[in-house]
N, C-alpha and C positions, 0 to 999 in steps of 0.2 A: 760747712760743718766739718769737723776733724772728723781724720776714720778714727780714730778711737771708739769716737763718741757713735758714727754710723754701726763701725762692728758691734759696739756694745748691745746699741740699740736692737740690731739682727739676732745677736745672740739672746736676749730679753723677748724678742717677737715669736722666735723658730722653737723655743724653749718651751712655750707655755701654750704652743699654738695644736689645735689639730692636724692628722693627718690630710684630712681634705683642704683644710689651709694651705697646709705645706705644700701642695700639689700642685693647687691651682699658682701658688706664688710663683715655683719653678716653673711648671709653663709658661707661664707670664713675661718673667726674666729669661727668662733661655730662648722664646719663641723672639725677643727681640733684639737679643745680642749674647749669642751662644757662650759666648768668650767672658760675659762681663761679670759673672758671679764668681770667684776667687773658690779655687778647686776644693776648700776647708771649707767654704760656708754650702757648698754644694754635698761634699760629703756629709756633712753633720747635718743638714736638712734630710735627703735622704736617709740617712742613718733612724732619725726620731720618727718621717713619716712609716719605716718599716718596720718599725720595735712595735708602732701603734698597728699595725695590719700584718700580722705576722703570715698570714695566709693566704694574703693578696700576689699570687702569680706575678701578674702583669708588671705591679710596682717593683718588687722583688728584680723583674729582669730587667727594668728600667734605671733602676740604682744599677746593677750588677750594667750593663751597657755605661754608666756614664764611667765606672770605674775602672774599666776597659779601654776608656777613652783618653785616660789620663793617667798612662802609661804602669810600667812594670809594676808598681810597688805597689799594689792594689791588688794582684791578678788573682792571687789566694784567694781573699775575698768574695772576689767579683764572682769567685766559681764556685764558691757557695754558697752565696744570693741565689743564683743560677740553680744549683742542686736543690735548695729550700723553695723555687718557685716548681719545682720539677713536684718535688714529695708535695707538695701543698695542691698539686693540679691531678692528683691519683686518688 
């Protein structure tokens, strides 16, 4: 299959999918090859699973960790995923 047509498809799945979808998916893909989900479809999964659980701690520090992971241009971010799982657990 083209990645066009695999992105597209991703993008069409992660789009319309729930948060507990989304979850279960990246663990899935990440518990088998950390490396193989492409750093955009990782962040915009995580992005939509935390728009839908705004409140969720855990998830919150788990995007804010991967976006840590994948260097500088992120860091902003990642430290206020971080601060929102912080206000969201008080």
């Amino acid at each position: 299959m083209e990645l066009a047509k695999v992105e597209s498809e991703f993008l069409e799945a992660v789009t319309f999918a729930s948060a507990d979808e989304i979850v279960r998916m990246l663990e899935t893909v990440l518990d088998e090859d950390y490396a193989g989900l492409p750093v955009w479809a990782r962040n915009l999964a995580y992005r939509l699973a935390c728009l839908q659980r705004l409140e969720d701690s855990a998830l919150l520090r788990e995007a804010s960790a991967d976006l840590f992971n994948h260097g500088p241009d992120w860091d902003r971010i990642a430290e206020e995923l971080r601060k929102q799982a912080d206000a969201a657990e008080k």
